[in-house]
C-alpha positions, 0 to 999 in steps of 0.5 A: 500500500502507498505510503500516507502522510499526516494530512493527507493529500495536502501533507503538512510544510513540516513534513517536506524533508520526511516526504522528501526522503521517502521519495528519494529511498524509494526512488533509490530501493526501485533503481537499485531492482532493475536490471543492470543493463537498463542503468548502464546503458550507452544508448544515447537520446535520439534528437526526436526525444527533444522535439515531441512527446513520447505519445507523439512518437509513439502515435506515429509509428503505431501508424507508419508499422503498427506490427513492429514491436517496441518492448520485448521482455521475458513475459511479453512482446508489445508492438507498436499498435498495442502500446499506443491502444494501452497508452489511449486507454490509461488517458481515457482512465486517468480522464475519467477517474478523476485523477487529473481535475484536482479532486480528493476521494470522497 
């Protein structure tokens, strides 16, 4: 379960260094599971990433060769096609669950 902070959404001023801190361990705790080869890689960022939002690129080459896989892992193969339908889906979730128009659960 995610961890809660005096006050709620709205923690409290004081706690900034505690909250701070929790992210920064988890931050650390979560870098320090991956594989190593996603840490140390010498891959460098192609310029696109400058230029668009990673949903733009995404759309794009779901459209141009939406079969073409873009990850590949030990337990699955997305393409192209797939990532942008799952990327539509989770906006249209955030969208529609109130995560993005400021509210708290009631």
């Amino acid at each position: 379960p995610p961890k809660v902070f005096r006050g709620g959404h709205f923690y409290l001023l004081e706690q900034v260094h505690e909250v701070a801190n929790y992210v920064k361990t988890t931050l650390e705790e979560t870098l320090a599971s991956l594989p190593q080869s996603l840490l140390a890689s010498n891959a460098t960022i192609p310029s696109v990433c400058y230029e668009k939002l990673i949903t733009e690129v995404v759309e794009e080459w779901a459209q141009k060769q939406p079969n073409k896989e873009a990850l590949v892992d030990a337990y699955e193969r997305v393409t192209f096609g797939q990532m942008a339908e799952r990327a539509k889906m989770l906006g249209y979730e955030l969208a529609s669950a109130r995560y993005l128009d400021g509210r708290t659960g009631e």
